[in-house]
C-alpha positions as CSV (number, residue, x, y, z in Angstrom):
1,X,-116.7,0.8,50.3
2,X,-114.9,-1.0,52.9
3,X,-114.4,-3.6,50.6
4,X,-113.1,-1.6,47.7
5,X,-110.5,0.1,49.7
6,X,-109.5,-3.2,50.6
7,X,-109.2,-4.6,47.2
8,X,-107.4,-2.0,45.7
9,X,-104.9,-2.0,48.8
10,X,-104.3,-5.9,47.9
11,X,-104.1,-5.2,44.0
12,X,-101.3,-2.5,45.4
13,X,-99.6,-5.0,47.5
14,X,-99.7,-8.1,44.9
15,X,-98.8,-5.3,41.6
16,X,-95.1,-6.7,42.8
17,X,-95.6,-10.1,41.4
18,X,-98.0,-9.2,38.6
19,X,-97.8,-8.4,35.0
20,X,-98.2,-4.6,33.3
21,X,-101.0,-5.8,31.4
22,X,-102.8,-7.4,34.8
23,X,-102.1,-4.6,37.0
24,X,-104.1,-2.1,34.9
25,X,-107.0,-4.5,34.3
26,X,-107.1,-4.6,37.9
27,X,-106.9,-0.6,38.4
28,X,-109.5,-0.4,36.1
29,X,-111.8,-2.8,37.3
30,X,-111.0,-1.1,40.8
31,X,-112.0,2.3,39.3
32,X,-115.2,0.9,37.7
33,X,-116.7,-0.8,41.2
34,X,-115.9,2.8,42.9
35,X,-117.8,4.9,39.9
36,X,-120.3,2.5,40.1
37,X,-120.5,2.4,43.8
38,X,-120.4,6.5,43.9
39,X,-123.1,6.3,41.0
40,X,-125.5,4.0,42.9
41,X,-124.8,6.4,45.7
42,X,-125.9,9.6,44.2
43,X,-128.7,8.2,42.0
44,X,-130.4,7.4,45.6
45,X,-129.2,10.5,47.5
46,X,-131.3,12.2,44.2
47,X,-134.1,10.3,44.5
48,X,-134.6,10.6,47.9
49,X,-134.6,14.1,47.2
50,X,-137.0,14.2,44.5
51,X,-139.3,12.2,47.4
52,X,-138.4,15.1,49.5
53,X,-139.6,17.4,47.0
54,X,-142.8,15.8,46.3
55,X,-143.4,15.5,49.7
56,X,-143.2,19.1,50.3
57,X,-145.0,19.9,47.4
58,X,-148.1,17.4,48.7
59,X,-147.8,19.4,52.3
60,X,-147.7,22.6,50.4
61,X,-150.7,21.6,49.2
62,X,-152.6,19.7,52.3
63,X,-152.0,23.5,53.7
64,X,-151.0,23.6,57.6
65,X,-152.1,20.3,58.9
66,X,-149.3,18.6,57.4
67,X,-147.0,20.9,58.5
68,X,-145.9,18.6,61.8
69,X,-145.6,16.4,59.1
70,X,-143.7,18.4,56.9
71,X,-141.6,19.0,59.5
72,X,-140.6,15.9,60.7
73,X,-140.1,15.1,56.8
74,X,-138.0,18.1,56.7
75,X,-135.9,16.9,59.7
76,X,-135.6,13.3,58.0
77,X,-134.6,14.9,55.1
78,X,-132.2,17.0,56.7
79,X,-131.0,13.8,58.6
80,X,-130.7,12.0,55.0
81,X,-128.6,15.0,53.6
82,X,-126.2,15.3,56.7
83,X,-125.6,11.1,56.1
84,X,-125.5,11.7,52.6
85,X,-122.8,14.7,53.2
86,X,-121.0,12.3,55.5
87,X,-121.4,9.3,52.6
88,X,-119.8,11.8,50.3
89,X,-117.2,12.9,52.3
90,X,-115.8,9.2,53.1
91,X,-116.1,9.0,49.3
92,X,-113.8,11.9,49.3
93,X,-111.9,10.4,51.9
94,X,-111.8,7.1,50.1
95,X,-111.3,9.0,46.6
96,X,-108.6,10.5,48.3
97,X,-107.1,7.3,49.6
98,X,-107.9,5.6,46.1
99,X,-105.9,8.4,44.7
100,X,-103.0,8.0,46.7
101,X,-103.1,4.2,45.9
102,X,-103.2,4.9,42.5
103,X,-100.5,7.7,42.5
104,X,-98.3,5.0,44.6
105,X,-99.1,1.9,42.2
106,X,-98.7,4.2,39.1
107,X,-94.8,5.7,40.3
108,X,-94.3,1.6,41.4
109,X,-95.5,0.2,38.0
110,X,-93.3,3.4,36.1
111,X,-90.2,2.6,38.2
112,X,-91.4,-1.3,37.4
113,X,-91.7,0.0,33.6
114,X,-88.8,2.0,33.7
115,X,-86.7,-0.9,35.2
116,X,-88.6,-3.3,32.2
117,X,-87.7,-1.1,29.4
118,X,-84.0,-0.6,30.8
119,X,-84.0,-4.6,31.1
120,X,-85.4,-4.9,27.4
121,X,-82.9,-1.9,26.3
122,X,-80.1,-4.5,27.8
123,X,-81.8,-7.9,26.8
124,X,-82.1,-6.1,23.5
125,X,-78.2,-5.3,23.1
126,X,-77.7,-8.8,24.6
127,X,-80.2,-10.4,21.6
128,X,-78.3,-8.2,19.2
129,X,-74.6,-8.9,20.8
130,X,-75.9,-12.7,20.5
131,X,-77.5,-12.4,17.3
132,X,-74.4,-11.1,15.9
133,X,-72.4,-13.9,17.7
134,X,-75.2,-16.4,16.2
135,X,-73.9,-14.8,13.2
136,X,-70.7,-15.1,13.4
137,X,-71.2,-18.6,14.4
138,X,-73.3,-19.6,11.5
139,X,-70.7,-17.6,9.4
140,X,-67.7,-19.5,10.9
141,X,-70.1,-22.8,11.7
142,X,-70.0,-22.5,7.1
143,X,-66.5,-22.1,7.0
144,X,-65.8,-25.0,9.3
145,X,-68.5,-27.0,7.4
146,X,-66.4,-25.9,4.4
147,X,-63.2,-27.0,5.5
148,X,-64.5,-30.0,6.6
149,X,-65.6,-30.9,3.7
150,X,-62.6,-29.7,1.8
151,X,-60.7,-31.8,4.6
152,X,-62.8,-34.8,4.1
153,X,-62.0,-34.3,-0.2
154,X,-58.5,-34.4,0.8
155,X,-58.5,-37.6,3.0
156,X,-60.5,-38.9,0.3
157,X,-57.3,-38.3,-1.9
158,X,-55.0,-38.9,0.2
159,X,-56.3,-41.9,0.8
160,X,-56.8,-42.9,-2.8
161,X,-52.5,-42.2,-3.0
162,X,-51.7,-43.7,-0.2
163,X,-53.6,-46.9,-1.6
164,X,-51.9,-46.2,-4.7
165,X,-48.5,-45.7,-2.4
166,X,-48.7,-49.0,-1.1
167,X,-49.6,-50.6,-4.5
168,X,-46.2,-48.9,-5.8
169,X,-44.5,-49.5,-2.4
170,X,-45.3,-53.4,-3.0
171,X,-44.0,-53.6,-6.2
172,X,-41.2,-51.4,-5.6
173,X,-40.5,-53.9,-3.2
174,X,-41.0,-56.9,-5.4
175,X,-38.7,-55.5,-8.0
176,X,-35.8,-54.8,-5.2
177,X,-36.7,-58.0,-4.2
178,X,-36.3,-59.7,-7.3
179,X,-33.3,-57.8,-7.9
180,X,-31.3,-57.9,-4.8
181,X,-32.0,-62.4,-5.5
182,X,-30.7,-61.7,-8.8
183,X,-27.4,-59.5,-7.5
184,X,-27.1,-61.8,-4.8
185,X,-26.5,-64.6,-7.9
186,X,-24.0,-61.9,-9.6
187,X,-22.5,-61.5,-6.3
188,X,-21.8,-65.2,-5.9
189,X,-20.5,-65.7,-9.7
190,X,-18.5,-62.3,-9.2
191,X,-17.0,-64.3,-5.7
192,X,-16.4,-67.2,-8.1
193,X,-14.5,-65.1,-10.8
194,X,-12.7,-63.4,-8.1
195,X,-11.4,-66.5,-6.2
196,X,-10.7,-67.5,-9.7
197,X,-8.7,-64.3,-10.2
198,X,-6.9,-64.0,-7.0
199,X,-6.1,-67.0,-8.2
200,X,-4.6,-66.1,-11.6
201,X,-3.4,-62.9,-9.7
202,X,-0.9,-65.3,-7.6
203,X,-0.4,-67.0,-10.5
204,X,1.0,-63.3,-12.3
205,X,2.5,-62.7,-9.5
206,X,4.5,-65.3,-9.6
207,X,5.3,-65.6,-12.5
208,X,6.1,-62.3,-12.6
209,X,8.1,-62.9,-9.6
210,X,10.2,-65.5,-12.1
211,X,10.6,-63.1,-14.6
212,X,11.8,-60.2,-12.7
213,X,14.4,-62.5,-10.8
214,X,15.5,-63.5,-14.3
215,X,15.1,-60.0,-15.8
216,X,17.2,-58.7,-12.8
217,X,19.7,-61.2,-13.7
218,X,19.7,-60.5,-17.2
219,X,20.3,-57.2,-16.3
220,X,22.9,-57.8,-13.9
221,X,24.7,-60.1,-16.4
222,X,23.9,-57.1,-19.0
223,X,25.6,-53.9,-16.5
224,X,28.3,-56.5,-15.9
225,X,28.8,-56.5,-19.6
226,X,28.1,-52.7,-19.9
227,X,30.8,-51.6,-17.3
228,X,33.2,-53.8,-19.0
229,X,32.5,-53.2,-22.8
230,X,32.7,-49.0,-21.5
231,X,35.7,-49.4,-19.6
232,X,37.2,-51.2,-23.1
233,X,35.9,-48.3,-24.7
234,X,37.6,-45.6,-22.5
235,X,41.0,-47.4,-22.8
236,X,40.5,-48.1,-26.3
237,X,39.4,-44.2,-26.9
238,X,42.4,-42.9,-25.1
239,X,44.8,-45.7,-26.6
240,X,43.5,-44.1,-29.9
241,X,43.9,-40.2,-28.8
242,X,47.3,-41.4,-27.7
243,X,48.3,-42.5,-30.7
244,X,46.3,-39.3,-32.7
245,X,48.6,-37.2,-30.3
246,X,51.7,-38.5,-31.2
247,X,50.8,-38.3,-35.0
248,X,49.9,-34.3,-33.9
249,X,53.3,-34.2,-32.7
250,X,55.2,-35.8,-35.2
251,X,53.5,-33.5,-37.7
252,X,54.7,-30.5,-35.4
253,X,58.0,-31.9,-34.9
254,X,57.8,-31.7,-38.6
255,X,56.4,-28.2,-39.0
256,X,59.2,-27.0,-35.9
257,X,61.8,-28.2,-37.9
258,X,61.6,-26.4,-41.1
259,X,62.8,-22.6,-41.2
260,X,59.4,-20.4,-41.4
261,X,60.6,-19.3,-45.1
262,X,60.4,-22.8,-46.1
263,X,56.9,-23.0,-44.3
264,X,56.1,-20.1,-46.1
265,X,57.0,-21.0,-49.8
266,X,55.5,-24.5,-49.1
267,X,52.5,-23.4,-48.3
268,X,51.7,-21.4,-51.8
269,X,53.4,-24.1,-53.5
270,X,51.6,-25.1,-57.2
271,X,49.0,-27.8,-57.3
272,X,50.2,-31.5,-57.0
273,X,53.7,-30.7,-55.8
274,X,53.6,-32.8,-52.0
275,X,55.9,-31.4,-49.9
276,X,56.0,-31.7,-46.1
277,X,54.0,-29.0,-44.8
278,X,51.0,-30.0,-47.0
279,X,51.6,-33.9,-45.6
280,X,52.0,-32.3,-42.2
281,X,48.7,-30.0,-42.0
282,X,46.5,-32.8,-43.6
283,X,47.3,-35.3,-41.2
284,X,46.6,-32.8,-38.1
285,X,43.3,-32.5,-39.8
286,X,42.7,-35.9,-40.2
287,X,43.8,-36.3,-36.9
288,X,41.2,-33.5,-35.8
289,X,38.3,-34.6,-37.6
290,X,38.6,-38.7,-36.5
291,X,39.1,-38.0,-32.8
292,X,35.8,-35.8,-33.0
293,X,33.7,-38.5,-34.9
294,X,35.1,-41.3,-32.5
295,X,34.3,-39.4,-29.4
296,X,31.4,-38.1,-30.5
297,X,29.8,-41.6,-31.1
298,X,31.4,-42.7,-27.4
299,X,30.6,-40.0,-25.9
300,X,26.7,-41.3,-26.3
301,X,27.6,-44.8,-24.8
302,X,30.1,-43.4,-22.3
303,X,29.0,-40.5,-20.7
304,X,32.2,-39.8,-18.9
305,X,33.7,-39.0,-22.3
306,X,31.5,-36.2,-23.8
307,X,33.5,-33.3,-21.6
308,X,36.5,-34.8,-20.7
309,X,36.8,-36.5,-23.9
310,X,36.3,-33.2,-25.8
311,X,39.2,-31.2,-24.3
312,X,41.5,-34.3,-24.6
313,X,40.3,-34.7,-28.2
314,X,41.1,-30.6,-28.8
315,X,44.3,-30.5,-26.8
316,X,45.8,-33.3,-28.6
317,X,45.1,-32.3,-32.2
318,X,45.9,-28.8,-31.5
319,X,43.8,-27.5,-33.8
320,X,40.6,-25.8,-35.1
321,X,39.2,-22.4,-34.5
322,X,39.5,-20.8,-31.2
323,X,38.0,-17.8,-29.1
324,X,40.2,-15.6,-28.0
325,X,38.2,-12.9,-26.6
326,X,38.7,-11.7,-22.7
327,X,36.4,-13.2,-20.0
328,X,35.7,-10.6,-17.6
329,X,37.3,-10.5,-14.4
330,X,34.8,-11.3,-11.9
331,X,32.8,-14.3,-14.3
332,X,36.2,-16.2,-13.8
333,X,36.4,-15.5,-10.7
334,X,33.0,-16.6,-9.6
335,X,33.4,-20.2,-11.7
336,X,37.0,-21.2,-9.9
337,X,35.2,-19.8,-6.7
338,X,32.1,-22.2,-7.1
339,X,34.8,-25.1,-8.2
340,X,36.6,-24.2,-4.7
341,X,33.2,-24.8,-2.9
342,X,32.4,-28.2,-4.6
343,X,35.4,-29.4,-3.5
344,X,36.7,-29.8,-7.5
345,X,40.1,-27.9,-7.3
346,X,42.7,-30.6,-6.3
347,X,45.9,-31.0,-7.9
348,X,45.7,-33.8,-10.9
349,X,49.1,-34.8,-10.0
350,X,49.6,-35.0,-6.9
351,X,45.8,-35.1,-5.1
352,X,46.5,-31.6,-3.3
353,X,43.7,-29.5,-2.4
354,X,42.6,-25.8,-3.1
355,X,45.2,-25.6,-6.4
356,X,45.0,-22.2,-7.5
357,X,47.0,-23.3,-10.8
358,X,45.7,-24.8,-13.9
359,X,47.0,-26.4,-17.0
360,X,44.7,-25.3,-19.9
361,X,46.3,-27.8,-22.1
362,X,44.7,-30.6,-20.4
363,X,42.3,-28.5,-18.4
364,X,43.5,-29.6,-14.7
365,X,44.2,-27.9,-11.8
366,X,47.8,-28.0,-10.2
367,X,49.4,-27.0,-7.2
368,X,52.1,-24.6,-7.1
369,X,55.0,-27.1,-7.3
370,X,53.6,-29.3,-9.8
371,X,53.2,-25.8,-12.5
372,X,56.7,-25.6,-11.6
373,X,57.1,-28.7,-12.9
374,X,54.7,-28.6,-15.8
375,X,55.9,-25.2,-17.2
376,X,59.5,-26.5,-17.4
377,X,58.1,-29.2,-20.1
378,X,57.5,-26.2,-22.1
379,X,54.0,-24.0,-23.6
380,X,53.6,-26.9,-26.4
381,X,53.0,-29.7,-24.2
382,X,51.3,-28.2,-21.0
383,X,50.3,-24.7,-20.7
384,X,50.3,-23.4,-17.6
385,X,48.1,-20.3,-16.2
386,X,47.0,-18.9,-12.5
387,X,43.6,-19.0,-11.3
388,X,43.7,-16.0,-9.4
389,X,46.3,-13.6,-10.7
390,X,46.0,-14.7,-15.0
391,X,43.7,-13.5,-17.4
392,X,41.3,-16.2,-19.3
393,X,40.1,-15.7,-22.4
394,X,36.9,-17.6,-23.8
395,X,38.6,-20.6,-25.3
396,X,40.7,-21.3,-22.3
397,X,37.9,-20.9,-19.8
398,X,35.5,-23.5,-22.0
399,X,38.2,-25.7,-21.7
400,X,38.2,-25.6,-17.7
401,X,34.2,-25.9,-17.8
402,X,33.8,-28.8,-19.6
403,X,37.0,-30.8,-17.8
404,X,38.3,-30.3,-14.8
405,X,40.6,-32.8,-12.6
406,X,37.9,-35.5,-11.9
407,X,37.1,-35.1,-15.7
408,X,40.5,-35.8,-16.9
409,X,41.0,-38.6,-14.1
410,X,37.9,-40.2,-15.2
411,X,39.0,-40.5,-19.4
């Protein structure tokens, strides 16, 4: 019994470092030896009994002689219960301490089951956490695979176009190569053809040098010539208005000195009957229509003469229609101002400046004195009007527009 207790106290004590499975095979191999043990136990305690019994019986039946004997049985029987009460109480005892042992390895191996299933409940979230991470890994481990292999297809490729690249690259190369050889030849017959040209170029240049020297002094020779030939041409074209004036004049000398009535009969006289007034009016035409064709055609080569000329040309003939109309006030007063300004109103006599007189006949300006002067040759030969206090009509005021002093002093 002794060493039962003993074994069950070192199955206790090693239950620490012992499986579930181990620790109950050792309870109940423990429990077995103690049933057994307690079994054995009772089986003799019974038999000794059933001696006891028979015993009695025998010295029931042997009468009193064996009742010494009988007796002393009695008291060995009564010595074998009292052991076998004590045997069965340290089996109580012992069941009792068995029991506690039990009790204290069955609330260790729950609190070891209990801490077991709490560590499989975790390692069971852990295998699931990691399963799902295995999954996730096999799942992305795939993907990687996949785009490795996608990325290995597209190395492939781009390997194949870089070979190809180069190939190109190469004979890219050779044909710039083959071209920049063949524009370095242009280049040097393009050098050639320039030197050539630069040298042609100098050549040009000087000839053209030659001919503009030459030109220049053709042209000088030809302005020379110009200036001269137009300066002919203004002294021939006022030699000739000269003279158309003093035919003018000699036909109004004519015309002043016949009585009007005379003027008046002539001029209805019959056809073919050439008196004086007839001879006088057709040769102030004439005289009118020649000095506008002659100064017309010089007034193209000799610029000077297309305004200047005109007024001459008109004031000398003395004839052909006129415009008589008023020129408002302040118009004629804003041309003489703006002929003030330009410095154009000087006297064409005697050079004074700011005239504020004007002869319409030759359309000039005067000064005071020199009017004087001009209106004592009388209306036919210079007429004589004020800038400032006179009223101009149209025919008189185109006449100061288109000469003037420096226009007169030029023709």
């Amino acid at each position: 019994e002794g060493a039962d207790g003993g074994s069950s106290s070192s199955v206790f004590r090693a239950g620490g470092g012992m499986s579930k499975t181990a620790i109950r095979a050792a309870l109940a191999r423990d429990k077995l030896k103690a049933q057994v043990v307690k079994a054995d136990r009772l089986r003799q305690r019974t038999e000794l009994l059933c001696d006891a019994c028979a015993r009695l019986e025998a010295a029931e039946s042997l009468g009193s002689a064996t009742a010494p004997e009988a007796e002393r049985l009695l008291g060995e029987s009564d010595e074998m219960l009292i052991a076998l009460d004590e045997g069965v109480k340290e089996l109580a005892i012992e069941q009792e301490e068995l029991q506690k042992d039990s009790n204290q390895v069955s609330s260790a191996m729950e609190q070891q089951i209990t801490s077991f299933k709490e560590t499989a409940g975790v390692q069971s979230e852990k295998r699931a956490h990691l399963q799902e991470e295995k999954t996730q890994l096999l799942r992305r481990l795939e993907e990687v695979t996949l785009q490795l292999d996608h990325i290995d297809e597209e190395t492939r490729t781009w390997e194949r176009t870089a070979k190809e690249l180069e190939s190109k690259l190469k004979e890219q190369r050779n044909h710039f190569d083959d071209m920049i050889a063949g524009s370095f030849c242009r280049q040097k017959r393009l050098a050639d053809e320039k030197l050539r040209a630069v040298t042609c170029k100098e050549c040009a240049h000087t000839a053209l040098d030659v001919v503009r020297r030459e030109e220049h002094r053709h042209m000088q020779e030809l302005q020379v010539q110009l200036r001269k030939r137009r300066g002919d041409l203004r002294r021939a074209c006022a030699a000739y208005l000269h003279e158309e004036r003093l035919c003018v004049e000699a036909a109004a000398e004519c015309l002043g000195t016949l009585p009007p009535a005379v003027v008046k009969n002539s001029i209805s006289a019959l056809e073919g009957e050439e008196d004086v007034v007839l001879v006088a009016s057709m040769a102030m035409q004439d005289a009118w229509r020649s000095a506008g064709a002659v100064l017309r055609r010089a007034s193209v080569l000799v610029p000077a003469l297309g305004a200047a000329g005109a007024v001459v040309a008109g004031e000398v003939v003395g004839a052909g229609p006129t415009d008589t109309s008023e020129v408002p006030l302040d118009e004629a007063q804003a041309f003489f101002a703006r002929e003030s300004t330009s410095g154009a109103v000087t006297c064409i006599d005697c050079g004074l400046p700011d005239a504020d007189w004007a002869t319409v006949t030759f359309g000039a300006y005067l000064c005071m004195d020199c009017a004087g002067r001009h209106r004592g040759l009388g209306v036919h030969l210079s007429f004589v009007r004020s800038v400032g206090m006179d009223r101009w009509n149209q025919d008189q005021m185109r006449r100061m527009q288109a000469g003037g002093t420096g226009g007169f002093q030029e023709v």
